[in-house]
DSSP file (Angstrom, degrees, kcal/mol; ACC not computed):
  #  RESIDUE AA STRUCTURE BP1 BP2  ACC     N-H-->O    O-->H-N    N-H-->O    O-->H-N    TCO  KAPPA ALPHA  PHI   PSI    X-CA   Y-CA   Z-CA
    1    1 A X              0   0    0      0, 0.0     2,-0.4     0, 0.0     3,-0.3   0.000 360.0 360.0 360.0  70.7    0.0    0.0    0.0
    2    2 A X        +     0   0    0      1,-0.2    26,-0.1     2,-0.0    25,-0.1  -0.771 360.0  34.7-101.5 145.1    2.1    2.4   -0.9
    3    3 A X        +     0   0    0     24,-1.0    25,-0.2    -2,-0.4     2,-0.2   0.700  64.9 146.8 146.9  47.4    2.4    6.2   -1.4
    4    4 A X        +     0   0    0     23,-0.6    24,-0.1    -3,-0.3    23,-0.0  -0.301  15.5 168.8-137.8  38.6    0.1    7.2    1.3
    5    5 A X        +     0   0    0     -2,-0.2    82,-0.1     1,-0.1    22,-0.0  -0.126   1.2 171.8 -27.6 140.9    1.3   10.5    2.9
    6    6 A X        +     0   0    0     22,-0.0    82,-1.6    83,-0.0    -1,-0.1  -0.181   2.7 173.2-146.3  67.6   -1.2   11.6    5.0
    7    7 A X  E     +A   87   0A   0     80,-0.2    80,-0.2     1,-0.1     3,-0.1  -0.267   3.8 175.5 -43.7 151.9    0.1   14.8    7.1
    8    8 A X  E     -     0   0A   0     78,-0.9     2,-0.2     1,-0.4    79,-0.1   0.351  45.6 -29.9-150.9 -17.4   -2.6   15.8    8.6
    9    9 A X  E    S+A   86   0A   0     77,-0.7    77,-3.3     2,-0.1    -1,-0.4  -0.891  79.1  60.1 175.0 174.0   -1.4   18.9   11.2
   10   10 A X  S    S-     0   0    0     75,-0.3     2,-0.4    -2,-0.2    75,-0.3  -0.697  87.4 -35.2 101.6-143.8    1.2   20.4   13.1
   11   11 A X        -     0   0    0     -2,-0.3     2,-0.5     2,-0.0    73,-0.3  -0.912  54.4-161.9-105.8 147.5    4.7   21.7   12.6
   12   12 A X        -     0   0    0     -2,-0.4     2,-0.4    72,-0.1    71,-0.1  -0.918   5.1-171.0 -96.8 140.8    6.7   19.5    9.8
   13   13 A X        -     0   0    0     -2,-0.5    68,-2.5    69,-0.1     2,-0.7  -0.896  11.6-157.0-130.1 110.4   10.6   19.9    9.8
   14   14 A X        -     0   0    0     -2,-0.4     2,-0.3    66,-0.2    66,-0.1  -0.866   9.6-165.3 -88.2 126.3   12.1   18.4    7.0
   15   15 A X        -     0   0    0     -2,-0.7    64,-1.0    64,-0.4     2,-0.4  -0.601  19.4-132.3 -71.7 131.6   15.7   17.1    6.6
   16   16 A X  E     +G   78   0B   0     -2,-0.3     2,-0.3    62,-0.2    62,-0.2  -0.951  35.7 174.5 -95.6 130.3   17.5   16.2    3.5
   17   17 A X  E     -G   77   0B   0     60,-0.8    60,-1.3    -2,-0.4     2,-0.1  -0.950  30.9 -98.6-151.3 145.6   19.3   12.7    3.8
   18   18 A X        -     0   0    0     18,-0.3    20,-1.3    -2,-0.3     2,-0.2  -0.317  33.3-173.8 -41.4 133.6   21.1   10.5    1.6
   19   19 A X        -     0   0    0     55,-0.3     4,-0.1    18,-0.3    18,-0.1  -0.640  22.7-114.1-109.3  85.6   19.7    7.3   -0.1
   20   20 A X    >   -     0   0    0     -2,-0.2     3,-0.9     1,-0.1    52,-0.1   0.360  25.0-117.7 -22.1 161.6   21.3    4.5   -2.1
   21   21 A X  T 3  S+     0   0    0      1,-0.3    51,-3.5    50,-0.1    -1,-0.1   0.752 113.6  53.4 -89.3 -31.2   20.6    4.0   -5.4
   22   22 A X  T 3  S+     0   0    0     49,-0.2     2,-0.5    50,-0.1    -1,-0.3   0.381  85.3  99.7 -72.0 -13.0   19.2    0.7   -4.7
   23   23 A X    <   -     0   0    0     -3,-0.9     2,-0.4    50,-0.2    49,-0.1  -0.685  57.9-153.8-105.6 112.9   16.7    1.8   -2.0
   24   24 A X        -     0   0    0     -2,-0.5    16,-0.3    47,-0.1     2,-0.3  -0.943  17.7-179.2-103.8 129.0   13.1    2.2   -3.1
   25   25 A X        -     0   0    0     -2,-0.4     2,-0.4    45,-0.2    44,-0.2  -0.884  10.8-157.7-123.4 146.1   11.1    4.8   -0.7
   26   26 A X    >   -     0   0    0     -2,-0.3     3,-4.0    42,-0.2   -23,-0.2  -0.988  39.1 -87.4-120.7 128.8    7.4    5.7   -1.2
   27   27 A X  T 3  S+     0   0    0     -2,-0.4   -24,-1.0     1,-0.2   -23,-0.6   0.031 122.4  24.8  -6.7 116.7    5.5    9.3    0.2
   28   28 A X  T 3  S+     0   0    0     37,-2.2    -1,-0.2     1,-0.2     2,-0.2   0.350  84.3 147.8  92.6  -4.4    4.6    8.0    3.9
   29   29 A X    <   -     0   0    0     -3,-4.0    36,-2.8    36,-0.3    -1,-0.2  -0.562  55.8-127.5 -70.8 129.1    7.2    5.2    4.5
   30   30 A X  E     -H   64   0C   0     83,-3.8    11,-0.7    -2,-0.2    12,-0.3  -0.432  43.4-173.8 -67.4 141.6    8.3    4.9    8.1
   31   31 A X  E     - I   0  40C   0     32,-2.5    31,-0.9     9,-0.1     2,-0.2  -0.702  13.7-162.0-117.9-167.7   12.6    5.2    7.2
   32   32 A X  E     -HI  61  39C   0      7,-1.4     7,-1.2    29,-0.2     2,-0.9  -0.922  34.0-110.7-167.8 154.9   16.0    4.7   10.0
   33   33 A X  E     - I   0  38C   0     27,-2.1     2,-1.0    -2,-0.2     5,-0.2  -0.801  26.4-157.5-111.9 116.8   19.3    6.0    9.0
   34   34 A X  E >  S- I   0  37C   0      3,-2.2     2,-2.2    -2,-0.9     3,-1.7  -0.836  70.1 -50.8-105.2 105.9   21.5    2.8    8.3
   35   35 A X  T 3  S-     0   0    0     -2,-1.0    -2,-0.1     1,-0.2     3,-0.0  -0.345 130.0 -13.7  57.1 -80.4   25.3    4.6    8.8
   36   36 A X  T 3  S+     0   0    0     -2,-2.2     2,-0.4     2,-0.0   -18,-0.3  -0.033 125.5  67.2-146.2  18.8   24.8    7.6    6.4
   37   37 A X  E <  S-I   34   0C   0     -3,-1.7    -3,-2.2   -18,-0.1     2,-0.3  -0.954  72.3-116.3-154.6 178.6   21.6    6.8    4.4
   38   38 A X  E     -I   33   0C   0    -20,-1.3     2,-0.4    -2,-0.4    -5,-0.2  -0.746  31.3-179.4-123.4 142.1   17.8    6.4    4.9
   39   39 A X  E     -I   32   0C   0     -7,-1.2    -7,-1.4    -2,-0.3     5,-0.1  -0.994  29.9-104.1-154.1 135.2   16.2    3.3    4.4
   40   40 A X  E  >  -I   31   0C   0     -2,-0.4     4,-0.8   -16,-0.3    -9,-0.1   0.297  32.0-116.6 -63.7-163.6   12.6    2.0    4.6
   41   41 A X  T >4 S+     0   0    0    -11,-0.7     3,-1.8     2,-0.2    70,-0.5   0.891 114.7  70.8 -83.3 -41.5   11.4   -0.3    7.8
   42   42 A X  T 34 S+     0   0    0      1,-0.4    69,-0.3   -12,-0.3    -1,-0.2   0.872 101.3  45.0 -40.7 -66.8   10.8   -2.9    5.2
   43   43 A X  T 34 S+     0   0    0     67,-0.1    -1,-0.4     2,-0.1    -2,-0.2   0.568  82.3  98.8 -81.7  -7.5   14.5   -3.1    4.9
   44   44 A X  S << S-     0   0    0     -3,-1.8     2,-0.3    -4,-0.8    67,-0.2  -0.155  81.8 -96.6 -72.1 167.2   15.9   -3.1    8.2
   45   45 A X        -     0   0    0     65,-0.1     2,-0.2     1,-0.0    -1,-0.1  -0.483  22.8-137.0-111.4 165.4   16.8   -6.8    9.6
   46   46 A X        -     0   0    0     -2,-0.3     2,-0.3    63,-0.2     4,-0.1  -0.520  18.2-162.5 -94.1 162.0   14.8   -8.5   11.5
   47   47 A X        -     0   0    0      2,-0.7     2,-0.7    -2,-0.2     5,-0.2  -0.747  55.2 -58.6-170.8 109.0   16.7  -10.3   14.6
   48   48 A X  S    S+     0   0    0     -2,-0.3     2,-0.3     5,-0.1     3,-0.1  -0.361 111.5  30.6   5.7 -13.3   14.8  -13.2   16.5
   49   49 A X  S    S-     0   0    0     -2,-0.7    -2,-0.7     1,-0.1     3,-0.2  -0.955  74.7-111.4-140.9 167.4   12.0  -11.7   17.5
   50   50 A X  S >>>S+     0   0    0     -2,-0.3     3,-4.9     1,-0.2     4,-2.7   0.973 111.4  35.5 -56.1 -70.5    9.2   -8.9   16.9
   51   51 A X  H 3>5S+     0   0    0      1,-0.4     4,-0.5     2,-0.2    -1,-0.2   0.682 116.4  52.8 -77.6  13.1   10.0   -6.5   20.0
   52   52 A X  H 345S+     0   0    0     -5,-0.2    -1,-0.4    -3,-0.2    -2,-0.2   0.127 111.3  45.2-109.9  14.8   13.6   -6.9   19.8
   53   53 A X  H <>5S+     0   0    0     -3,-4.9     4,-0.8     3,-0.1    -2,-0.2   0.326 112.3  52.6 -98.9 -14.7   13.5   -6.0   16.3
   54   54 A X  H  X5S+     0   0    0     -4,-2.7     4,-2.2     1,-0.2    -2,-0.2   0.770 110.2  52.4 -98.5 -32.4   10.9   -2.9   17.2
   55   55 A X  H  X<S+     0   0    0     -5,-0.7     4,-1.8    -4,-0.5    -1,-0.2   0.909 106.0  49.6 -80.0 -20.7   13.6   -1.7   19.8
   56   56 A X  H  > S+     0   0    0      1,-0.2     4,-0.9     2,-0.2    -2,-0.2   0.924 118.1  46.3 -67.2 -29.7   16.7   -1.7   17.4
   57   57 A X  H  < S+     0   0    0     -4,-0.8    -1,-0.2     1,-0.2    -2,-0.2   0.823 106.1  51.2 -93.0 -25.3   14.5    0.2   15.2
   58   58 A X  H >< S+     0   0    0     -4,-2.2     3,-3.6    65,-0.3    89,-0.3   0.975 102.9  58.8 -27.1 -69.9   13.2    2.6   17.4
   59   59 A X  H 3< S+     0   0    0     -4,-1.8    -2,-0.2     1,-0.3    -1,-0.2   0.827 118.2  36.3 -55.2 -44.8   16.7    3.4   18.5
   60   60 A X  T 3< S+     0   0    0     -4,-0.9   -27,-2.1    86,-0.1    -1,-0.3   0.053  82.8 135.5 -96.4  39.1   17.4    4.4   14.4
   61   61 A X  E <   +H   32   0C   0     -3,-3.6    86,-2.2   -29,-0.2   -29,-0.2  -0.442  26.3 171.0 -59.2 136.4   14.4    5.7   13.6
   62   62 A X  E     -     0   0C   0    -31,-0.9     2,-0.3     1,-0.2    87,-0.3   0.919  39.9-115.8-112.8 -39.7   14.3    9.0   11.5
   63   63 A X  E     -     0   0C   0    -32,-0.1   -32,-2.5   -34,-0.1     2,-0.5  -0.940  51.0 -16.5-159.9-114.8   10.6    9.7   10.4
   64   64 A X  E     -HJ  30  80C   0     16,-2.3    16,-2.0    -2,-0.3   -34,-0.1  -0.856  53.9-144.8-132.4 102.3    8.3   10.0    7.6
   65   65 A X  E     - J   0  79C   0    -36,-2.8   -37,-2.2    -2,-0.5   -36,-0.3  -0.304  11.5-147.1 -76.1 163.0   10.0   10.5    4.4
   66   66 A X        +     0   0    0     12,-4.2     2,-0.3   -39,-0.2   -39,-0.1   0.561  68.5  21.1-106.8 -12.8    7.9   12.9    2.0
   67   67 A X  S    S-     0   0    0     11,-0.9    -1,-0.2   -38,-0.1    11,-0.1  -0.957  86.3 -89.7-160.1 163.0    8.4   11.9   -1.4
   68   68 A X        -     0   0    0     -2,-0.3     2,-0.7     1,-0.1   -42,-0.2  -0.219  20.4-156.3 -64.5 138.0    9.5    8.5   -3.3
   69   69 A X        -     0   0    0    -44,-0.2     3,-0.1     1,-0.2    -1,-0.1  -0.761  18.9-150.0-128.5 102.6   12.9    7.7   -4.1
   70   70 A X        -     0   0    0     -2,-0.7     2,-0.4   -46,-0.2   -45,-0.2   0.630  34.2 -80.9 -37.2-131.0   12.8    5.2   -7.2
   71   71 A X  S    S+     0   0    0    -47,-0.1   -49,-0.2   -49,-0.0    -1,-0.1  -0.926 122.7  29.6-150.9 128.8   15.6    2.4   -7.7
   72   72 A X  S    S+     0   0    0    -51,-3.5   -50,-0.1    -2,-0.4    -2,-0.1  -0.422  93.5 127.6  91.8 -38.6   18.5    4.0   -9.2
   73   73 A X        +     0   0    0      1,-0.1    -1,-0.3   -50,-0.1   -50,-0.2  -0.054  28.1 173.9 -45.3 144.3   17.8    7.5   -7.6
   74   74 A X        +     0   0    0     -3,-0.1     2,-0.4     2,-0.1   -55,-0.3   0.408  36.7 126.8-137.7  10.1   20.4    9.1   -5.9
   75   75 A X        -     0   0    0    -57,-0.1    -2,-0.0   -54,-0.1    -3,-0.0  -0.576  69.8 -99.5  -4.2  77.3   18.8   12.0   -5.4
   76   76 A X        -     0   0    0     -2,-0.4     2,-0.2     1,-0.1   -58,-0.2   0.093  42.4-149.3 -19.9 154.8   18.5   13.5   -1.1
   77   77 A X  E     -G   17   0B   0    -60,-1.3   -60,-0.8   -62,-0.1     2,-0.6  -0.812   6.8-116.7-128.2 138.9   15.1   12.6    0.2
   78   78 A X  E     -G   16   0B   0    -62,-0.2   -12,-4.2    -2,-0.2   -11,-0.9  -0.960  28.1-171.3-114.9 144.4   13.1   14.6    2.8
   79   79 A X  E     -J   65   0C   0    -64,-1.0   -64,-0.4    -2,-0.6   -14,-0.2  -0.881  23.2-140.8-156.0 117.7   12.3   13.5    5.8
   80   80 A X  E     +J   64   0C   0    -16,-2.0   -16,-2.3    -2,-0.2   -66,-0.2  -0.141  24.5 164.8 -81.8 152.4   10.2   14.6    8.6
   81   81 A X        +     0   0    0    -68,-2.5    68,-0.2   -18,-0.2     2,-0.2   0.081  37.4 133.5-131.4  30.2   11.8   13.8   12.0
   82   82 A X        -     0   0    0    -69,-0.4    62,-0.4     1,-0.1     3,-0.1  -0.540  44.7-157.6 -55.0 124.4    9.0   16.6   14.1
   83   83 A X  S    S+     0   0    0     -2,-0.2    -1,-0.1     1,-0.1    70,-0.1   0.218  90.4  57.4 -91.2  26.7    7.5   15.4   17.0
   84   84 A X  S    S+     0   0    0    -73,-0.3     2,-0.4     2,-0.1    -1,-0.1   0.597  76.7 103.5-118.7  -0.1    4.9   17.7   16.6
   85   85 A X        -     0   0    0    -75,-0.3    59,-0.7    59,-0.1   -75,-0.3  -0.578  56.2-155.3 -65.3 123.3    3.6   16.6   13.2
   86   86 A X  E     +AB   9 143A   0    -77,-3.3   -78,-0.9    -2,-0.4   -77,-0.7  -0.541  22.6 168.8 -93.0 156.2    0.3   14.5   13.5
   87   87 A X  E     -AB   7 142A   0     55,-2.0    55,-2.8   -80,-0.2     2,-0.5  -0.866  34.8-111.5-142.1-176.3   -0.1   12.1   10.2
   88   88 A X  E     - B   0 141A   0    -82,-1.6     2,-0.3    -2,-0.4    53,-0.2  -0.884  36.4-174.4 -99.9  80.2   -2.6    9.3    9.7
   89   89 A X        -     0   0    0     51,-1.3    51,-0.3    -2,-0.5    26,-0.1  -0.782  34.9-108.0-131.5 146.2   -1.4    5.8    9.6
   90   90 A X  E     -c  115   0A   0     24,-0.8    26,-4.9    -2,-0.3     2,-0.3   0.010  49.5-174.6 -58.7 137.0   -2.8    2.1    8.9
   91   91 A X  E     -c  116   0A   0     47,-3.7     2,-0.3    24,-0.2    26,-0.2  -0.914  41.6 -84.6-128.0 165.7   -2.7    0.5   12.7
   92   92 A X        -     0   0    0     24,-0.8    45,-0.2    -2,-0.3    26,-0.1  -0.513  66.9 -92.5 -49.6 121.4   -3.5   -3.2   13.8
   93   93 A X  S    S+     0   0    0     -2,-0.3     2,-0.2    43,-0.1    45,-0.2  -0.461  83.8 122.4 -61.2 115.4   -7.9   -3.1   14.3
   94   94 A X  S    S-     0   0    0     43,-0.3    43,-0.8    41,-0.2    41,-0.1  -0.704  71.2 -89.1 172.0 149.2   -8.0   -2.2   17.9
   95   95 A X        -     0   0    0     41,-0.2     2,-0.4    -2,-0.2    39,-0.1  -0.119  44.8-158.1 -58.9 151.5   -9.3    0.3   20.2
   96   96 A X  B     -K  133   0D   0     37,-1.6    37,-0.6    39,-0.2     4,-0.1  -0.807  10.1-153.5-145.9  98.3   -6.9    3.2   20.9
   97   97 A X    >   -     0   0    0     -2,-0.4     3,-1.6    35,-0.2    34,-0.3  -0.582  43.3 -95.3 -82.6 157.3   -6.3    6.2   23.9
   98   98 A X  T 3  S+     0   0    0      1,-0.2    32,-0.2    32,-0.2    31,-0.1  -0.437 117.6  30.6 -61.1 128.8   -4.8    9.4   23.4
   99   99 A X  T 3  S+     0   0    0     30,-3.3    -1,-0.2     1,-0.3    31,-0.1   0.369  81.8 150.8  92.5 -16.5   -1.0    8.7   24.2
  100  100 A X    <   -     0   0    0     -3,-1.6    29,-3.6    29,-0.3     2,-0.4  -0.427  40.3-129.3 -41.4 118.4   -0.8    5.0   23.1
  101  101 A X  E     -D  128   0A   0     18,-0.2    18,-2.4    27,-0.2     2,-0.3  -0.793  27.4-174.1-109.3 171.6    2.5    3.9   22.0
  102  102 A X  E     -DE 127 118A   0     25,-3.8    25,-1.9    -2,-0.4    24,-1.6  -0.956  14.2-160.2-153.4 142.5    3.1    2.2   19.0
  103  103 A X  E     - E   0 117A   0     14,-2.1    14,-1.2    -2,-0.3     2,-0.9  -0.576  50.2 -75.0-105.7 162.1    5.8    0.3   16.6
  104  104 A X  E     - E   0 116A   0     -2,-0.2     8,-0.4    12,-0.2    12,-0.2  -0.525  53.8-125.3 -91.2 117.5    6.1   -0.5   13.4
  105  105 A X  E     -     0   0A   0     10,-1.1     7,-1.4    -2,-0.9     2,-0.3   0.367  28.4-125.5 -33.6-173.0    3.7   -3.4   12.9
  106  106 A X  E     - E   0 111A   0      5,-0.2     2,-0.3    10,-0.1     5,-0.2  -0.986  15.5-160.7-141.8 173.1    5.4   -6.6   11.3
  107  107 A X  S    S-     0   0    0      3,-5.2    -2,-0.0    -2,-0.3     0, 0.0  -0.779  81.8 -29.2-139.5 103.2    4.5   -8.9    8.1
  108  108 A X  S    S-     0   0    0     -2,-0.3     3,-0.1     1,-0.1    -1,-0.0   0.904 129.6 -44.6 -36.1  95.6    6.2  -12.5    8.3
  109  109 A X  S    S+     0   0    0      1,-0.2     2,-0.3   -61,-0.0   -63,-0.2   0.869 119.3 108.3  14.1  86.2    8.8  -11.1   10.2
  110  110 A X        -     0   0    0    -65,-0.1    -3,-5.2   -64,-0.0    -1,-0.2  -0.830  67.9-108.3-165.5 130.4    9.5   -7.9    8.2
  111  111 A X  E     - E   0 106A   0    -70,-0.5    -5,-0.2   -69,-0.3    -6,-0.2  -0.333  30.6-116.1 -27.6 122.9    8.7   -4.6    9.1
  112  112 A X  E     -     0   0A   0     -7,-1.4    -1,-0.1    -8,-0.4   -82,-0.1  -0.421   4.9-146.8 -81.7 174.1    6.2   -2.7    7.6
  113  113 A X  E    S+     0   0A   0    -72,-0.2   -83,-3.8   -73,-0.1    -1,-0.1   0.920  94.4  10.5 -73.7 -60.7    6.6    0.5    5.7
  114  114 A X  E    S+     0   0A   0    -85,-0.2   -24,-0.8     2,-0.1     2,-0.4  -0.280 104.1 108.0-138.2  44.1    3.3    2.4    6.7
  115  115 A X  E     -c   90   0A   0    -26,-0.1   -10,-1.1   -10,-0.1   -24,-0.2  -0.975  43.5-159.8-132.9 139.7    1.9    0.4    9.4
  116  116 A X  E     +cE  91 104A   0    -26,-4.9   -24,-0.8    -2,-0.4     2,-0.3  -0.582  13.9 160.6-110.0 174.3    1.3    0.5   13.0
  117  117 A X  E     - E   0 103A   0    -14,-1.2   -14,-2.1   -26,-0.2     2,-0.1  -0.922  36.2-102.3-167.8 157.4    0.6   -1.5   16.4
  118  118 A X  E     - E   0 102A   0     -2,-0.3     2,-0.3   -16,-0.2   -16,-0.2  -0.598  29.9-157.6 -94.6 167.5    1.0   -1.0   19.8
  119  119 A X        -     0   0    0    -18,-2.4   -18,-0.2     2,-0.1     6,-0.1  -0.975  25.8-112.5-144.9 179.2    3.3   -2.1   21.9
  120  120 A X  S    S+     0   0    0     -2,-0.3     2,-0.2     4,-0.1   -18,-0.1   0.404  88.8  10.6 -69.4 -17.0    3.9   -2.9   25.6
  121  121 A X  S  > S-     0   0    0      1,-0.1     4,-0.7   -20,-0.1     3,-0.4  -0.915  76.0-101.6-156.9-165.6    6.7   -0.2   26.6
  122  122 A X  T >4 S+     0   0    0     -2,-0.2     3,-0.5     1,-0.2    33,-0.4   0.883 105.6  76.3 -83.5 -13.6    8.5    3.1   25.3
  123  123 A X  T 34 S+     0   0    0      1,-0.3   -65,-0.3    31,-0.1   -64,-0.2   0.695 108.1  32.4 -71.0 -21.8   11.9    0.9   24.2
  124  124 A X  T 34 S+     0   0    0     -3,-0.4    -1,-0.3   -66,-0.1   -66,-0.2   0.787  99.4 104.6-118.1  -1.4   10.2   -0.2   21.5
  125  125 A X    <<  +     0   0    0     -4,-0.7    30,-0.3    -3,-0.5   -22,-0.2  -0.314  27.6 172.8 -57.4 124.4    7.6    3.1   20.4
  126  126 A X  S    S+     0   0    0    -24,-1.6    19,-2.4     1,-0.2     2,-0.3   0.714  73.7  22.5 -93.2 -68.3    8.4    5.4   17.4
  127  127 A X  E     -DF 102 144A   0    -25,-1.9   -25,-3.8    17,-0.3     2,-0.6  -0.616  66.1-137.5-131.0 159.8    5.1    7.1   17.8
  128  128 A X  E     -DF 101 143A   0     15,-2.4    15,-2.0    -2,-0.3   -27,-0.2  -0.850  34.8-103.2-128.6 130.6    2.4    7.9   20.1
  129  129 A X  E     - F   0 142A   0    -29,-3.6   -30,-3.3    -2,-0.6   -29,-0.3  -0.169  31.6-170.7 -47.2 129.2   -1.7    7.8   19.5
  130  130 A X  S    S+     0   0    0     11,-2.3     2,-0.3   -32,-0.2    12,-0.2  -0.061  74.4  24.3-107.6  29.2   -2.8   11.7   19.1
  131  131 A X  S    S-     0   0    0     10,-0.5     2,-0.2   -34,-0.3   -32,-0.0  -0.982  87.9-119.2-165.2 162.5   -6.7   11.0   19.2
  132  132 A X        -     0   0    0     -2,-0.3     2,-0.3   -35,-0.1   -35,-0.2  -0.531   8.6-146.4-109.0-163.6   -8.6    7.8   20.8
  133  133 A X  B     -K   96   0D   0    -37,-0.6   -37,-1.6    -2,-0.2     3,-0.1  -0.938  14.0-178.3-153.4 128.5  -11.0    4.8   19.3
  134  134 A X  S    S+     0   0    0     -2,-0.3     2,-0.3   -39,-0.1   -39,-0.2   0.371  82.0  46.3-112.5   7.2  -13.5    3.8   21.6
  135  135 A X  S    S-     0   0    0    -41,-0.1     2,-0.9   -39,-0.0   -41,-0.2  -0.856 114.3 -79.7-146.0 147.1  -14.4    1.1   18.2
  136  136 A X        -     0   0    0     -2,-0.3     2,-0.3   -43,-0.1   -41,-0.2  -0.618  53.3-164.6 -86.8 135.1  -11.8   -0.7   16.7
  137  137 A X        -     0   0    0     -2,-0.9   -43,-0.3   -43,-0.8    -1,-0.1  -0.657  27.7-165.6-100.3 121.2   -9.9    1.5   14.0
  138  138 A X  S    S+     0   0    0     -2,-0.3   -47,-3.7   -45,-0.2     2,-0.3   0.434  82.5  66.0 -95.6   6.1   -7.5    0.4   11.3
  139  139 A X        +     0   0    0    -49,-0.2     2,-0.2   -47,-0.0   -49,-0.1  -0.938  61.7 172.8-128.2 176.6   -6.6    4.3   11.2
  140  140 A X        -     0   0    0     -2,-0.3   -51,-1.3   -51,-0.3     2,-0.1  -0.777  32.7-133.6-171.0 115.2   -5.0    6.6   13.5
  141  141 A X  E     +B   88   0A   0    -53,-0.2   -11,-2.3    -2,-0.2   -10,-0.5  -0.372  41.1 161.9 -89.0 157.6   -3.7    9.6   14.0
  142  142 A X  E     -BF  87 129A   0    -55,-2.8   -55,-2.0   -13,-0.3     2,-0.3  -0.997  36.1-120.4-166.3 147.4   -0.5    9.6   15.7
  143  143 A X  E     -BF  86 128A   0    -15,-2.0   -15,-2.4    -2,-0.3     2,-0.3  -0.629  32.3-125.3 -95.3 165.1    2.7   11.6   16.5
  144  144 A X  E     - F   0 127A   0    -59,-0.7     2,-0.6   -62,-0.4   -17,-0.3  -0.901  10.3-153.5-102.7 127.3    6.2   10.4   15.3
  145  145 A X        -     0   0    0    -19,-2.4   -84,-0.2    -2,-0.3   -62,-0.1  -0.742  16.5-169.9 -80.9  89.7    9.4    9.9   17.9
  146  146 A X        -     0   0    0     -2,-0.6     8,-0.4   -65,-0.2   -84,-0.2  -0.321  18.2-152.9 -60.2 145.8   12.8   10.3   15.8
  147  147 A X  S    S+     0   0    0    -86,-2.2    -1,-0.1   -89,-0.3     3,-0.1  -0.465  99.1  71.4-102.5  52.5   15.8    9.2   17.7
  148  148 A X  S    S+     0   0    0    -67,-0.2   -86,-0.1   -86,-0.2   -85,-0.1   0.448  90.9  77.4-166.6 -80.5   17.4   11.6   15.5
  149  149 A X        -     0   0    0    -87,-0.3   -67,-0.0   -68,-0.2    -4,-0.0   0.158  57.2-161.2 -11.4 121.6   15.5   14.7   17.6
  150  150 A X  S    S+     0   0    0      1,-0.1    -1,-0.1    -3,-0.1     9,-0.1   0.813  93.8  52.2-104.3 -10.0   16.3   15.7   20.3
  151  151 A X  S    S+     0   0    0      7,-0.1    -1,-0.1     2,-0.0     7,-0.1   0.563  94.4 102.4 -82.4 -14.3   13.0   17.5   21.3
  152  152 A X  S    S-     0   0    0      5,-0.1    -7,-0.1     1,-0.1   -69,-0.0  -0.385  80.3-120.8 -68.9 156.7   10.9   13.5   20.5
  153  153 A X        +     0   0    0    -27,-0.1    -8,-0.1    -9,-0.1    -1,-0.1   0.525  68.8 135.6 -43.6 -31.2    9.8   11.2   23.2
  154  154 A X    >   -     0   0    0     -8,-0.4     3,-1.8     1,-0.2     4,-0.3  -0.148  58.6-139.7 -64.3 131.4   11.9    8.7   21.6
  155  155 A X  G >  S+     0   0    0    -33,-0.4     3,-1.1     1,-0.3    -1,-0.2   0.977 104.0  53.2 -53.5 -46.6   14.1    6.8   24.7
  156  156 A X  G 3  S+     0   0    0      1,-0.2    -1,-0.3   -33,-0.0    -2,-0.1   0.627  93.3  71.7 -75.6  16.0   17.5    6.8   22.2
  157  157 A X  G <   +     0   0    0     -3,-1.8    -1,-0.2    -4,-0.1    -2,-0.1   0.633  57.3 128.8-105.0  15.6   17.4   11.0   21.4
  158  158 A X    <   -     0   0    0     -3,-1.1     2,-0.3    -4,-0.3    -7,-0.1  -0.361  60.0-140.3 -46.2 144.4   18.6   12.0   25.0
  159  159 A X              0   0    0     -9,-0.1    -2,-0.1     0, 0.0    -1,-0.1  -0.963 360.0 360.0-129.0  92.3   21.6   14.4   23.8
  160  160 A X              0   0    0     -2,-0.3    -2,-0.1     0, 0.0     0, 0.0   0.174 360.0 360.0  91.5 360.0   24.6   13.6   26.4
């Protein structure tokens, strides 16, 4: 499901970051900056389990990159790493509170690109529910934590 920006309010700050040439990005893909270049969730490697795959990626999460970068582009990417920007994103069907966190869902044990779920503590959280569901929702608005920020929620963006 790809290409599925959906900013929806708040402040954006975009970054310009590197990509390999080989690295296919679509509008609205959660990325994490592997050494010097940005890469979707999709690609990051997966290592024996779900939440100990959702905390490695947490720790190099960067945000929500803002337009597609084809295979062969080598072309900078932007990518927003605000924690005050709300967007809209496919979640797990399930009731939801203001302040929920939540990781990037998985799909036989791969990350997803533009999907969410919650999970059980902040070590593994990129983003946190900005509205509730008292019926279960497969959307959701939610803010993003970058470990890349130093103003996010995110455990790893402590600065010293």
């Amino acid at each position: 499901m790809g290409n599925q920006l959906r900013f929806r309010s708040g402040e954006v700050q975009l970054h310009k970051l590197r990509v390999d040439s080989g690295t296919v990005l679509e509008a609205g893909d959660l990325v994490y900056l592997d050494t010097d270049d940005v890469k979707p969730a999709s690609s990051f490697s997966w290592t024996s389990d779900l939440a100990t795959t959702q905390s490695a990626f947490a720790a190099s999460f960067l945000g929500v990159v803002h337009h597609q970068s084809a295979d062969g582009d080598t072309d900078d990417v932007s990518v927003d790493m605000s924690p005050s920007a709300i967007y809209e994103f496919d979640v797990d069907a399930a009731t939801y509170e203001v302040g929920d966190e939540l990781g990037p869902d998985e799909l036989s044990s791969s990350l997803m690109d533009q999907q969410l779920e919650a999970v059980g503590t902040g070590t593994l959280a990129i983003a946190r529910a900005a509205e509730y569901k008292a019926a279960a929702a497969t959307k959701l608005r939610v803010t993003f934590a970058s470990a890349f920020h130093a103003g996010s929620a995110n455990v790893n963006a402590a600065v010293g």
